[in-house]
Backbone as a chain_set.jsonl record, in Angstrom:
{"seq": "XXXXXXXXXXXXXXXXXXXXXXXXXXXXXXXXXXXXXXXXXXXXXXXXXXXXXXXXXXXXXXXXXXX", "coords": {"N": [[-13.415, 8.506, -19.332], [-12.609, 6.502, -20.928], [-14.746, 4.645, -20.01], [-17.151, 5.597, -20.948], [-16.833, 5.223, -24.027], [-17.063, 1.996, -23.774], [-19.401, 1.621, -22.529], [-20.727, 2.874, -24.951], [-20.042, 0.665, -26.781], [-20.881, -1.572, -25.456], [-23.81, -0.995, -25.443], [-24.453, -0.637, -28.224], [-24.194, -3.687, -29.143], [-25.685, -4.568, -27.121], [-28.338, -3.767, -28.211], [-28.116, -4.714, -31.184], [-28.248, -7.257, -31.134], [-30.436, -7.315, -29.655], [-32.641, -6.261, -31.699], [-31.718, -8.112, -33.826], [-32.924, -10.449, -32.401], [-35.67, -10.147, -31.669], [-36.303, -9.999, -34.672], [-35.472, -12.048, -35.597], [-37.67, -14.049, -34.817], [-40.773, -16.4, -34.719], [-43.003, -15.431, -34.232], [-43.235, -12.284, -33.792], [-42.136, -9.488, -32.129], [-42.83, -6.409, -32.025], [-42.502, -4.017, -30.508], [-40.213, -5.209, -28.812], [-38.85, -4.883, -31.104], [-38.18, -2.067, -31.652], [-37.142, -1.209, -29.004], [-34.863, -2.509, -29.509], [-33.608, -1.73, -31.421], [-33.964, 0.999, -30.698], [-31.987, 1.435, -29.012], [-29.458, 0.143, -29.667], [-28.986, 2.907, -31.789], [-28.415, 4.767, -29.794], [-26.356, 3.844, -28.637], [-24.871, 3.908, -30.646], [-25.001, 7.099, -31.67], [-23.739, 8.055, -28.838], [-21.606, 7.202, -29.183], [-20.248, 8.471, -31.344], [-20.601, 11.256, -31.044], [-18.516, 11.381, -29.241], [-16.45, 10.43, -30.82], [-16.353, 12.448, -32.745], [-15.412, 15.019, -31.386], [-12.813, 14.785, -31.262], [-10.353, 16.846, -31.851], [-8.608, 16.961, -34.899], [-5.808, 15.101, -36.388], [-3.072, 15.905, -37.761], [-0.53, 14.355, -39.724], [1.321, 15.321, -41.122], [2.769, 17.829, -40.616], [5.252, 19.881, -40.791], [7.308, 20.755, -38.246], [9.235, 23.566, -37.88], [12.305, 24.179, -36.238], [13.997, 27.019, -34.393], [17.388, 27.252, -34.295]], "CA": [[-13.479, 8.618, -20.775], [-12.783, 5.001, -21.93], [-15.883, 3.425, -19.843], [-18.494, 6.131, -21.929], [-16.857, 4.139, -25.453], [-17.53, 0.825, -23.198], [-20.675, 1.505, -22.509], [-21.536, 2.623, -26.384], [-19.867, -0.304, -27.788], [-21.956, -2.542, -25.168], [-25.198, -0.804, -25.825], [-24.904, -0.969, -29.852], [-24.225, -4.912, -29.105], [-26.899, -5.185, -26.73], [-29.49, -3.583, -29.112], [-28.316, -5.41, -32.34], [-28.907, -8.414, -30.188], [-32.512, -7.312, -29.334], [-33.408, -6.006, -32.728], [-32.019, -9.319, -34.27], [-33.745, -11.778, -31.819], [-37.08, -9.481, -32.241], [-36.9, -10.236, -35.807], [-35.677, -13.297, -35.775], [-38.846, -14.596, -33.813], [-41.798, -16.5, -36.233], [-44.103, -14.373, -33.289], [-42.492, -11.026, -33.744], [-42.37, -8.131, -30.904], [-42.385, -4.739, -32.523], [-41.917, -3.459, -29.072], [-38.767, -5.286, -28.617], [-37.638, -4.511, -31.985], [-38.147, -0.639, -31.103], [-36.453, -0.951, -28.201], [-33.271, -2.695, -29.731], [-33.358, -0.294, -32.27], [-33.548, 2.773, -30.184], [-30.623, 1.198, -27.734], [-28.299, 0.404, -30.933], [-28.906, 4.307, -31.984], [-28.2, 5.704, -28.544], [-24.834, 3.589, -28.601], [-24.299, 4.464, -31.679], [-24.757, 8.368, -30.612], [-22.244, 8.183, -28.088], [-19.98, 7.064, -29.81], [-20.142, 9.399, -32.385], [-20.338, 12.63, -30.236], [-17.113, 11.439, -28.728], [-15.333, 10.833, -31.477], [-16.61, 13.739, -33.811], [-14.962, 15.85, -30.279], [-11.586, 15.072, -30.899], [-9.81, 17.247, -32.58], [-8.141, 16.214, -35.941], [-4.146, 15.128, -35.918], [-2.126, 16.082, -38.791], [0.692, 14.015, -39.263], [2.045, 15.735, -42.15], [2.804, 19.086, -40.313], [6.321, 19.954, -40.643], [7.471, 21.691, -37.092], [10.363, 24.203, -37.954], [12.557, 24.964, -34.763], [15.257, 27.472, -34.795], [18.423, 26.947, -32.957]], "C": [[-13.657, 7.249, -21.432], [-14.23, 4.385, -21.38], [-17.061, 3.957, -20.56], [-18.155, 5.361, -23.104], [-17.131, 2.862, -24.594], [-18.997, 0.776, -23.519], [-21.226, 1.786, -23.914], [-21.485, 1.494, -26.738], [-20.825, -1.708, -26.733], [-23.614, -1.86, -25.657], [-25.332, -1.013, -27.702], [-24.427, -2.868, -29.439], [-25.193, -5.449, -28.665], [-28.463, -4.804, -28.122], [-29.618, -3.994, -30.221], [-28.462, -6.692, -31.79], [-29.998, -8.472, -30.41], [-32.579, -7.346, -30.654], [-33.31, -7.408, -33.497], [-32.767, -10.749, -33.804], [-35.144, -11.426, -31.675], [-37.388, -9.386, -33.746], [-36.858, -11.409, -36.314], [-36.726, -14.687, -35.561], [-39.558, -15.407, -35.056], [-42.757, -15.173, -35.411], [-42.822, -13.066, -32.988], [-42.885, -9.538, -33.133], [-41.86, -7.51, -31.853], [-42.388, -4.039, -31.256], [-40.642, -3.602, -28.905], [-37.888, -5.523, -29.73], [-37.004, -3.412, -32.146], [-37.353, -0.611, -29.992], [-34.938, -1.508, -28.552], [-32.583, -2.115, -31.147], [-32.637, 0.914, -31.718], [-32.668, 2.096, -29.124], [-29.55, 1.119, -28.569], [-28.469, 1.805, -31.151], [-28.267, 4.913, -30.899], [-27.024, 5.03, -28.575], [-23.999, 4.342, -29.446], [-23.892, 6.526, -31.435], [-24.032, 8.761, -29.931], [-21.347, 8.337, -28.484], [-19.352, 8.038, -30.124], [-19.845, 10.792, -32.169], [-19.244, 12.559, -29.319], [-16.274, 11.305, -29.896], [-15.336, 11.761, -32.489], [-15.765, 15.094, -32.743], [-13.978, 15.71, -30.341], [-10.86, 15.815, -32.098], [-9.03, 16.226, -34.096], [-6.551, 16.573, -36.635], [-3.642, 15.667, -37.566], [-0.633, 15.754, -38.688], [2.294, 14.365, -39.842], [2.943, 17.005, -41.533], [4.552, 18.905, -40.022], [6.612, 21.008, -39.223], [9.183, 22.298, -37.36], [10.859, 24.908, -36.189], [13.972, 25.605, -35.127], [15.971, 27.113, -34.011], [18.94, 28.384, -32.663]], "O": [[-14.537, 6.912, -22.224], [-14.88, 3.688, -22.159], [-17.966, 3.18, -20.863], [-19.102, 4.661, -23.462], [-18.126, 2.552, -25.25], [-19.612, 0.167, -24.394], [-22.167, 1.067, -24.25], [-22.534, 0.946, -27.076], [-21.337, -2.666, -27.314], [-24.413, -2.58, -26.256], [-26.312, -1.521, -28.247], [-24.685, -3.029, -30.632], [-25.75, -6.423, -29.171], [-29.259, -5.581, -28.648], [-30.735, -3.946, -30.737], [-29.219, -7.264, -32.574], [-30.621, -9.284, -31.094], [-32.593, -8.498, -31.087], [-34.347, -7.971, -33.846], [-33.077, -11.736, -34.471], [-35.917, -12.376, -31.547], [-38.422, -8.861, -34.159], [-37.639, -11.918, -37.118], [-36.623, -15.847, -35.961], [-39.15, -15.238, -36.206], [-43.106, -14.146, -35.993], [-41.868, -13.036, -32.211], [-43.697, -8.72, -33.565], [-40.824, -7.763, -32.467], [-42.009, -2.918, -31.597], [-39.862, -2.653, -28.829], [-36.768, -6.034, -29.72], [-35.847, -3.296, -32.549], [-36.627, 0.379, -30.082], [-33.95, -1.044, -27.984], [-31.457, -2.119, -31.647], [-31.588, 1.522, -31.929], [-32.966, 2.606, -28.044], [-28.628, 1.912, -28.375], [-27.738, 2.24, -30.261], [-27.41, 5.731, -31.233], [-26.191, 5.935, -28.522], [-23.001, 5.042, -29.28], [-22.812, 7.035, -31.132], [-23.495, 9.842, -30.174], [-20.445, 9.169, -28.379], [-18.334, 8.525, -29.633], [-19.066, 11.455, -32.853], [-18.974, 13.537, -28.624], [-15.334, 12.095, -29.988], [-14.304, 11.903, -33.145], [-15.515, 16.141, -33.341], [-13.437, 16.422, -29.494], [-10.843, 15.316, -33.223], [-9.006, 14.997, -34.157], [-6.137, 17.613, -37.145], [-4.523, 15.556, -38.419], [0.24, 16.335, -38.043], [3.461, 14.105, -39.547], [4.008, 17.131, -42.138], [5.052, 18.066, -39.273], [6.04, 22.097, -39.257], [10.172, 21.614, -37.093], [10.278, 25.627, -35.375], [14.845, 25.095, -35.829], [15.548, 26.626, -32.962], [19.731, 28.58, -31.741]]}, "num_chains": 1, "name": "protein.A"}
């Protein structure tokens, strides 16, 4: 479980990497700004479909127990 968030949070690092050193260029790859685009998204993605999957806590919830 934890190394799939690893691996998002390295792939959205690696691809804002690319996309910023593919724009940062004066000679600018639109290839390797597309590709550190679509590698930030797909991190991003991950992520997101793991943590949109966990249920949602409520901390308010009073638990009545009888004796």
């Amino acid at each position: 479980m934890k190394h799939k968030n690893t691996i998002s949070y390295l792939l959205i690092l690696l691809g804002g990497s690319i996309a910023i050193y593919a724009n940062a260029n004066e000679n600018q790859s639109i290839l390797l700004l597309v590709l550190g685009i679509f590698t930030l998204m797909s991190g991003l993605f991950m992520l997101n479909a793991k943590l949109s999957s966990n249920k949602p806590k409520n901390d308010y919830e009073i638990k009545d127990e009888e004796e």
